[in-house]
N, C-alpha and C positions, 0 to 999 in steps of 0.2 A: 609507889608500892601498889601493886594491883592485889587487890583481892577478888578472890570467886563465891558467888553469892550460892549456897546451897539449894538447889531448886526441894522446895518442900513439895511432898508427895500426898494427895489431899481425898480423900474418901467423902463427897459433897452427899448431904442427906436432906432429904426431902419430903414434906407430907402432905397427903390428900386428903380436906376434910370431905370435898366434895361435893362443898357449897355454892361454889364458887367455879363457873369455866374456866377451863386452862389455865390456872394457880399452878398447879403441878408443873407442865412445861417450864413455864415462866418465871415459875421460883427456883429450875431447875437452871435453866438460861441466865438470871444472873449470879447464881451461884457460880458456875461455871466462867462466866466474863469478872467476878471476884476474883479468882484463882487466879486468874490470865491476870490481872491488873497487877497483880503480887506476884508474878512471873512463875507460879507454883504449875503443881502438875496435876492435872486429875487422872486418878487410878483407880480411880471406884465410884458407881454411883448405886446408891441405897435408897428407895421411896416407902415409903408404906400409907396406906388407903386406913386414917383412922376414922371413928367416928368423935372422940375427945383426945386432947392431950394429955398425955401422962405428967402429974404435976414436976415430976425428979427428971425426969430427960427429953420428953414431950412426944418422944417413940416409948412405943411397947419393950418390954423386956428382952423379948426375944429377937428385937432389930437392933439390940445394942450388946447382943451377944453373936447376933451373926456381925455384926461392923467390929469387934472385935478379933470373929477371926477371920476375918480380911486382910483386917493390919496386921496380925499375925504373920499371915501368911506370903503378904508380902515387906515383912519386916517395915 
């Protein structure tokens, strides 16, 4: 019995404290080789440039309302 594994559709997020060189890249790089390992799909990439983390989602408000309609949008 063969089954077909759903490729998940994956909206990878990423932040910049700033501190640090080329974190962003690099934390974007293996988020992206994550996906790929789980044979998922990337459909979206979302960063934002903080200066602290939000203690509830570690983005701002308004990047967890624009990633929302993202996935929206692309169901």
């Amino acid at each position: 019995m063969e089954t077909t594994k759903k490729i998940e559709k994956v909206i990878i997020v990423a932040t910049d404290l700033g501190s640090f060189p080329n974190t962003l890249s690099s934390s974007l790089e293996e988020l992206r080789e994550l996906v790929k390992a789980d044979e998922g799909q990337v459909v979206g990439v979302v960063t934002q440039n903080i200066e602290k983390f939000n203690p509830k989602y570690l983005i701002g408000t308004g990047k967890v309302k624009e990633i929302k309609e993202i996935a929206k949008n692309m169901e």
